[in-house]
C-alpha positions as CSV (number, residue, x, y, z in Angstrom):
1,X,108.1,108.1,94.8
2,X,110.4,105.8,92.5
3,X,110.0,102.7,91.7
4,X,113.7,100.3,90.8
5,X,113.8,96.8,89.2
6,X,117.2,95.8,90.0
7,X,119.2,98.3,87.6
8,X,116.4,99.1,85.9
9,X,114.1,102.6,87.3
10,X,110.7,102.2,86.3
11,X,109.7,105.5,88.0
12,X,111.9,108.0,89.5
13,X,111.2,110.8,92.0
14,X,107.5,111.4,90.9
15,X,105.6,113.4,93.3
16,X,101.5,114.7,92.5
17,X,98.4,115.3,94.5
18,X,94.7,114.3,93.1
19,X,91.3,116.5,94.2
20,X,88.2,115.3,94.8
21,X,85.6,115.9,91.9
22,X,88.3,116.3,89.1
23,X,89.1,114.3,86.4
24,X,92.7,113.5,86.2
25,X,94.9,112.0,83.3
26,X,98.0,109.4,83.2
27,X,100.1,110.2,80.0
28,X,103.2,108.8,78.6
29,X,104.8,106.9,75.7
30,X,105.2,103.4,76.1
31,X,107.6,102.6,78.9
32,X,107.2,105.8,80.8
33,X,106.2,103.9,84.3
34,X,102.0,104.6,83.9
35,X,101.3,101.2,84.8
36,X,103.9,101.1,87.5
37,X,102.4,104.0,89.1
38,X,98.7,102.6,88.9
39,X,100.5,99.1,90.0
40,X,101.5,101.7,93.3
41,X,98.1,103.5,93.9
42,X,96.6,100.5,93.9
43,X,98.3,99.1,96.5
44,X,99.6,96.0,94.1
45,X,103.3,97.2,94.5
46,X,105.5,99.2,96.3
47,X,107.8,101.9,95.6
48,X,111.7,101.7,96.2
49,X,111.8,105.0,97.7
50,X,109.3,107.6,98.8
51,X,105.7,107.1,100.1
52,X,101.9,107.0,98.7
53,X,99.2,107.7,101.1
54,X,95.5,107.3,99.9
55,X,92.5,108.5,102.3
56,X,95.9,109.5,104.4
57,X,97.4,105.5,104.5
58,X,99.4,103.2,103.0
59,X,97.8,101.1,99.9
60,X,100.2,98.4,99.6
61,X,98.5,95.5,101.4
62,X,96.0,97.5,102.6
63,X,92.5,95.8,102.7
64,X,90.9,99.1,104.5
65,X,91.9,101.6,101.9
66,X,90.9,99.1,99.3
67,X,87.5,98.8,100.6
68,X,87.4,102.5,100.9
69,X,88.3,103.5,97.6
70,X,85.9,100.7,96.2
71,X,83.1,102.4,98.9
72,X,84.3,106.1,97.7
73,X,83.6,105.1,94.0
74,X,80.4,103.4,94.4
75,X,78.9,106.4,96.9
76,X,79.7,109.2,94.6
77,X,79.8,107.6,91.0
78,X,82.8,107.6,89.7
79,X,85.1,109.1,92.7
80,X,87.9,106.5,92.9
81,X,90.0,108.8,95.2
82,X,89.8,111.4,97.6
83,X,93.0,113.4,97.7
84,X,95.9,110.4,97.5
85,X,99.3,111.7,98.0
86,X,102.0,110.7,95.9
87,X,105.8,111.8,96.9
């Protein structure tokens, strides 16, 4: 996925997969897109190119795969997400 702001690129051509019962990490200095790509999972903003899936659709907008990722976390304690695709 990548993520533009006019001529500026937040995030460019990031692509991960999360797993069920892990712990996963966001590192970076300051400026390195991590809150652009949480802004993206989230479904609070969209990328420029590229495509997220979470629970297999689209977060951006996305009232059912917010109330399922709220539902995942609160089922199995912490679980926030259940194999989102990033590319």
């Amino acid at each position: 996925m990548t993520r533009r702001y006019r001529r500026t690129t937040a995030v460019e051509d990031v692509s991960f997969d999360l797993h069920e019962n892990r712990i996963h990490g966001l590192l970076g200095r300051n400026g390195a897109g991590k809150s652009t790509v949480m802004r993206m999972i989230t479904g609070q903003d969209v990328p420029t190119a590229g495509q997220i899936r979470v629970h297999g659709e689209n977060p951006y907008e996305n009232a059912t795969c917010c109330v399922r990722c709220a539902s995942s976390r609160n089922r199995r304690n912490s679980r926030t997400f259940s194999s989102p695709s990033m590319r």
